[in-house]
C-alpha positions as CSV (number, residue, x, y, z in Angstrom):
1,X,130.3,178.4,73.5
2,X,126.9,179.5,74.5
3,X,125.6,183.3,74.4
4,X,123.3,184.6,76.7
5,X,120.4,186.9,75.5
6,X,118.2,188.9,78.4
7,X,114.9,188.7,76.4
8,X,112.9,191.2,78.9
9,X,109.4,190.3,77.7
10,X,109.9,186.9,79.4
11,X,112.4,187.8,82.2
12,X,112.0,188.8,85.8
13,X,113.5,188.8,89.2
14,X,112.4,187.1,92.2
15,X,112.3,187.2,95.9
16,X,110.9,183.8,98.0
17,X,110.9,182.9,101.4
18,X,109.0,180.3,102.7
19,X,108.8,179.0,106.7
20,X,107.4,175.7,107.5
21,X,106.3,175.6,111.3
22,X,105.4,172.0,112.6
23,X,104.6,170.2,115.2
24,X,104.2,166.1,116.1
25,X,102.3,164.3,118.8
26,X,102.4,160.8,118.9
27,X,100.4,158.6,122.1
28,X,100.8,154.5,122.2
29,X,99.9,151.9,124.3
30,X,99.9,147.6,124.6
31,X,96.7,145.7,125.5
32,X,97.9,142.1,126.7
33,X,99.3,140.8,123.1
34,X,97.5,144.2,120.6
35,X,99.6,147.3,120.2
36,X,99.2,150.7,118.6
37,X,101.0,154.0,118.0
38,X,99.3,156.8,117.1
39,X,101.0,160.1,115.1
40,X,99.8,163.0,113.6
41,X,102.5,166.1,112.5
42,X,100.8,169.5,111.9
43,X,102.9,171.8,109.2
44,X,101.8,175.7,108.3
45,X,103.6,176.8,105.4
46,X,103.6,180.6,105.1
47,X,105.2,181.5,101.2
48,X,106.1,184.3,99.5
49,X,107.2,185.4,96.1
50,X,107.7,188.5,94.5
51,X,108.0,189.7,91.3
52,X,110.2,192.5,91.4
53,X,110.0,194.2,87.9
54,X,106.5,193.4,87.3
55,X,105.8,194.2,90.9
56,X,103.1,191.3,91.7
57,X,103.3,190.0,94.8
58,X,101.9,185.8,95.8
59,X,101.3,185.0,99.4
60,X,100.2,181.6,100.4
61,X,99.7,180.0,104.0
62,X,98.3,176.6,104.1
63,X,98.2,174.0,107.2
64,X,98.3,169.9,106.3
65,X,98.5,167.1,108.2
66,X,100.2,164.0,108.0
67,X,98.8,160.8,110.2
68,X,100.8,157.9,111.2
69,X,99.4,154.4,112.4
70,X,101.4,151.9,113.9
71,X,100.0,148.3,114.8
72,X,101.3,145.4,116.1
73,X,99.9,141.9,117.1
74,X,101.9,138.9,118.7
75,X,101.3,135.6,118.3
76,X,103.1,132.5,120.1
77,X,106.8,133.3,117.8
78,X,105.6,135.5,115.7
79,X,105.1,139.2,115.8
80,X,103.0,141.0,112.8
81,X,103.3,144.9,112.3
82,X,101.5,147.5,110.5
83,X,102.0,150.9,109.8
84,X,100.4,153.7,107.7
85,X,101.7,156.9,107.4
86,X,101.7,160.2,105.0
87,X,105.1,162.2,104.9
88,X,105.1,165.5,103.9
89,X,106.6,165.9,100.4
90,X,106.6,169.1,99.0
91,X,105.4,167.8,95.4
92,X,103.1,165.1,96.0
93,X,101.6,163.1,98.8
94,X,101.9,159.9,99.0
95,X,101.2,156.6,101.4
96,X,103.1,154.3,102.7
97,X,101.6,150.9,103.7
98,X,104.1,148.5,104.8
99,X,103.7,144.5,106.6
100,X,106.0,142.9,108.2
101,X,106.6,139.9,109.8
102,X,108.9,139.2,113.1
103,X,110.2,136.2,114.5
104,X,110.4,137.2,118.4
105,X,113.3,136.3,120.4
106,X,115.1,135.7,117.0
107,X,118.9,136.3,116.3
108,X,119.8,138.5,113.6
């Protein structure tokens, strides 16, 4: 059995609301046996928290982008793709670099 104490020194009550507006644009194209893709999403983040018994009040808006690269190169069988891209993650960034290799006209 647990019993719960209200210490007031260290308690408060909060209100937060947060939208996220974004957008994405992406443009690609083949040259003979090259190809690329091209990406980029825009998010604005508009937050805010309130503090209702010590009455402070924390607004934030921040804008961050996120690029995405997509390449691709074919040989006589054999396709090789790259891609680099940032995904939005609300408590750290981080990259993903992936290579892979295709076998074209291949059966899975």
């Amino acid at each position: 059995m647990f019993l719960f104490f209200n210490n007031t020194i260290f308690s408060n009550t909060l209100n937060f609301e947060q939208d996220v507006y974004a957008a994405y644009s992406q443009y690609g194209k083949k040259i003979n046996k090259f190809s690329y893709l091209l990406g980029l999403r825009a998010e604005t983040t508009d937050r805010k928290i309130d503090l209702i018994q010590t009455n402070e009040i924390f607004d934030k808006k921040f804008t961050e982008f996120f690029p995405t690269v997509n390449l691709g190169l074919e040989f006589n069988s054999i396709a090789l793709h790259t891609n680099y891209q940032t995904p939005s993650d609300f408590l750290d960034y981080y990259l993903i670099l992936n290579l892979s290799f295709q076998k074209l006209n291949s059966v899975a």
